[in-house]
N, CA, C and O of each residue as an XYZ file, in Angstrom:
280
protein
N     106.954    120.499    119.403
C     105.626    121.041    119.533
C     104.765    120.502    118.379
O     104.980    120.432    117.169
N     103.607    120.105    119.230
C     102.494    119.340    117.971
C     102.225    120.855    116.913
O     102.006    122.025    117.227
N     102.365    120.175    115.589
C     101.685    121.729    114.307
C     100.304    122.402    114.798
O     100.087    123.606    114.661
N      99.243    121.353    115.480
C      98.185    122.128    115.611
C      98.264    123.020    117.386
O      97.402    123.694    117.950
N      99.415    122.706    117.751
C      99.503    123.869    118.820
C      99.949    124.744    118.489
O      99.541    125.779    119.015
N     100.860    124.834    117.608
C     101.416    125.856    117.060
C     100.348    126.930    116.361
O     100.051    128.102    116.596
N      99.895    125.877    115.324
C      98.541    127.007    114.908
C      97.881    128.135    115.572
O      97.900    129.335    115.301
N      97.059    127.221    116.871
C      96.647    127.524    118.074
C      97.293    128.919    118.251
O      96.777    129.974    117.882
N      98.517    128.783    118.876
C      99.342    129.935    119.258
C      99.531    131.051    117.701
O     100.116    132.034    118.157
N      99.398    131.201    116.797
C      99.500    131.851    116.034
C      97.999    132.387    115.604
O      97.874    133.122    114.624
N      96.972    132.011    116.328
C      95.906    132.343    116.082
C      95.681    133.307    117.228
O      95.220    134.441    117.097
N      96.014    132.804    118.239
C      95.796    133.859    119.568
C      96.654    135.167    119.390
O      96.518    136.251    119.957
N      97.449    134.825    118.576
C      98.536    135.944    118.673
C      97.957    136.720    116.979
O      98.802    137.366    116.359
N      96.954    136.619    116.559
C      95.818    137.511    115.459
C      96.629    137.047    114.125
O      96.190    137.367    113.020
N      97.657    136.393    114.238
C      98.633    135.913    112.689
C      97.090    135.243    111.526
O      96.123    134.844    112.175
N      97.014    135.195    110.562
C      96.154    134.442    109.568
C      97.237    133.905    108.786
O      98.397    134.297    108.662
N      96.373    132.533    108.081
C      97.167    131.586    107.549
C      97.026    132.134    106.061
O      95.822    132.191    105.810
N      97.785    132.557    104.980
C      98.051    133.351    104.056
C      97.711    132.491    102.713
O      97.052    132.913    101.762
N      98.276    131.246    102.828
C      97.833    130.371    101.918
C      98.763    128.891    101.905
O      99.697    128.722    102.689
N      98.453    128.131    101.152
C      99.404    126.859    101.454
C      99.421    126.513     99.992
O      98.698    126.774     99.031
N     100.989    125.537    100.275
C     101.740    125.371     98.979
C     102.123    124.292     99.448
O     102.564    124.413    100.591
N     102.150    122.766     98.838
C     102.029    121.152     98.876
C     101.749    121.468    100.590
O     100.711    121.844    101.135
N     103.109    121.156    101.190
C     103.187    120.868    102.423
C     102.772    121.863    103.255
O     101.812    121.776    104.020
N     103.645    123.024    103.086
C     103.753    124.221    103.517
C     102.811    125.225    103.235
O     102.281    125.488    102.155
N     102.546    126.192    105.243
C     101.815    127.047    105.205
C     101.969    128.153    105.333
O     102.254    128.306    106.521
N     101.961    129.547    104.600
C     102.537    130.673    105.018
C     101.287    131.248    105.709
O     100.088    131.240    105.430
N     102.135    131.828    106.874
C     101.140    132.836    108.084
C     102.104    134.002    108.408
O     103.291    134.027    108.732
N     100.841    135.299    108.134
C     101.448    136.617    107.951
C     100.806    137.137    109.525
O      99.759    136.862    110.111
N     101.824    137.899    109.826
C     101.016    138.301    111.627
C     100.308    139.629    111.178
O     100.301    139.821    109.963
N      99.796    140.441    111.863
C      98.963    141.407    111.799
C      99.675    142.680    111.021
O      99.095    143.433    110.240
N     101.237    142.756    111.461
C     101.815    143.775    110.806
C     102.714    143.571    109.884
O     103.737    144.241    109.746
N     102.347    142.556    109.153
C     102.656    142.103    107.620
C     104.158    140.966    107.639
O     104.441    140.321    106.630
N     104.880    140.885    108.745
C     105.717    139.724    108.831
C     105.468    138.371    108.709
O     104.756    137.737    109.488
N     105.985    137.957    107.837
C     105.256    136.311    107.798
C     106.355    135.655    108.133
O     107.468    136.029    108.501
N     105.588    134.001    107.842
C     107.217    132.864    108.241
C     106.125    131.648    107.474
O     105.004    131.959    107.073
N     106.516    130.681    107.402
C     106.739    129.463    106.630
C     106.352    127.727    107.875
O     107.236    127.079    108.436
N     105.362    127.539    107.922
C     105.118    126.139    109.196
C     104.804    125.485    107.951
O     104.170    125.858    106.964
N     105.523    124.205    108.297
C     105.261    122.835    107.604
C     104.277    121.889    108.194
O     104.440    120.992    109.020
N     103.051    122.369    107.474
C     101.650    121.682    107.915
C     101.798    120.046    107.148
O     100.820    119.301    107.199
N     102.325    119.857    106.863
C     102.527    118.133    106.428
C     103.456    117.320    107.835
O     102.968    116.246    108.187
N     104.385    117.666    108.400
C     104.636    117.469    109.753
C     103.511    117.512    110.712
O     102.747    118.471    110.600
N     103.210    116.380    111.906
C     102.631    116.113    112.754
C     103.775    117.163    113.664
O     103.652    118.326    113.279
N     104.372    117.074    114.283
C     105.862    117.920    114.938
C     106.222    118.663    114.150
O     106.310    118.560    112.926
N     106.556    119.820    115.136
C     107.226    120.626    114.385
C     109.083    120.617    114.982
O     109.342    120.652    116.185
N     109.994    120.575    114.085
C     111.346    120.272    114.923
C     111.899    121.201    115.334
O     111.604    122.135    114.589
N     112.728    121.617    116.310
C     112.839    122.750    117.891
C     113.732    123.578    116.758
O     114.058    124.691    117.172
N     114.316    123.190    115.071
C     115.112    124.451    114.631
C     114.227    125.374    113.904
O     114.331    126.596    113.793
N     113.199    124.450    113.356
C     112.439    124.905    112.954
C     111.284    126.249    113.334
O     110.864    127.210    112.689
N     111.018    125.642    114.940
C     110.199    126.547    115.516
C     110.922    127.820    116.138
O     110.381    128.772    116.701
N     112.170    127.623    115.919
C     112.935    128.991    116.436
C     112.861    130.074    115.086
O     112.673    131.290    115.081
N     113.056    129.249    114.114
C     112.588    130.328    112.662
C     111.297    130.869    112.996
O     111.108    132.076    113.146
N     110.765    130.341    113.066
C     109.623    130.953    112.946
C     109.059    132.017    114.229
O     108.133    132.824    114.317
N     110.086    131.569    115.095
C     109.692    132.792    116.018
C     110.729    133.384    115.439
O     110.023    134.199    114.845
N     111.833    133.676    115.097
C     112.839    134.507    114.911
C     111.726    135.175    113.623
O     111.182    136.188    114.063
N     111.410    134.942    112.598
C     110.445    135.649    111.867
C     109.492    136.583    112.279
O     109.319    137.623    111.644
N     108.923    136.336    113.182
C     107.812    137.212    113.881
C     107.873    137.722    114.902
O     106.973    138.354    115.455
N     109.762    137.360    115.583
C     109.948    138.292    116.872
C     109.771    140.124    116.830
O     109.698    140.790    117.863
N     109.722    140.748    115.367
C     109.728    142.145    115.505
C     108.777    142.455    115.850
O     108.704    143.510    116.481
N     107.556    141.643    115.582
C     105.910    142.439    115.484
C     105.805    141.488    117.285
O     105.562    142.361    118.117
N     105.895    140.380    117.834
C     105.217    139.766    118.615
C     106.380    139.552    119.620
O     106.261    138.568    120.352
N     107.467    140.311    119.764
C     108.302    140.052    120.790
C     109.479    138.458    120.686
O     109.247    137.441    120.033
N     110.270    138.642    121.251
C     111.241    137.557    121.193
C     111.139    136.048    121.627
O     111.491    134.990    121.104
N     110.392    136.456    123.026
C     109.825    134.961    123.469
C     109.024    134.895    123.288
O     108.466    134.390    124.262
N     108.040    135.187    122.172
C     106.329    134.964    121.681
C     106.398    133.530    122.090
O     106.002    133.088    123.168
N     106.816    133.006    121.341
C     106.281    131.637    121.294
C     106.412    130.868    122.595
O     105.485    130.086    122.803
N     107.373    130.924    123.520
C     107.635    130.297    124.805
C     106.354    130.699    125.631
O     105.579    129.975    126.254
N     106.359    131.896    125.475
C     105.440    132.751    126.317
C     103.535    132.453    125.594
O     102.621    132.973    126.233
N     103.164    131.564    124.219
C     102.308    130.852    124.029
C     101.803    129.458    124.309
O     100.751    128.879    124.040
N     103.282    129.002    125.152
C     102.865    127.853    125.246
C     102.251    127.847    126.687
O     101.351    127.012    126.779
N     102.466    128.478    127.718
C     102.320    129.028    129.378
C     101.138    128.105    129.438
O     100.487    128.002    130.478
């Protein structure tokens, strides 16, 4: 998945981007769970994007992210 779809989907889903550090961007979802996207990657790699839904599956459900890409 391209990083700026990902964004995309973390924006629809009310997450804000928390702040960034060299590469890396932390985004906290609405009810304070965050996770870690590597905004220096064009792609994001398929283990990667499972962290990050596994991070935010409590507040946004398990298949958030499958269910953002529809």
């Amino acid at each position: 998945m391209k990083t700026r779809d990902l964004r995309k989907i973390l924006k629809e889903k009310g997450c804000t981007q928390v702040h960034t550090v060299g590469s890396h961007e932390k985004w906290s979802a609405p009810g304070g769970h965050s996770t870690i996207v590597k905004a220096g990657a064009k792609e994001q790699a398929p283990g990667t994007l499972r962290e990050i839904q596994k991070h935010l599956a409590p507040e946004l459900g398990d298949k958030w992210l499958e269910e953002g890409q529809e």
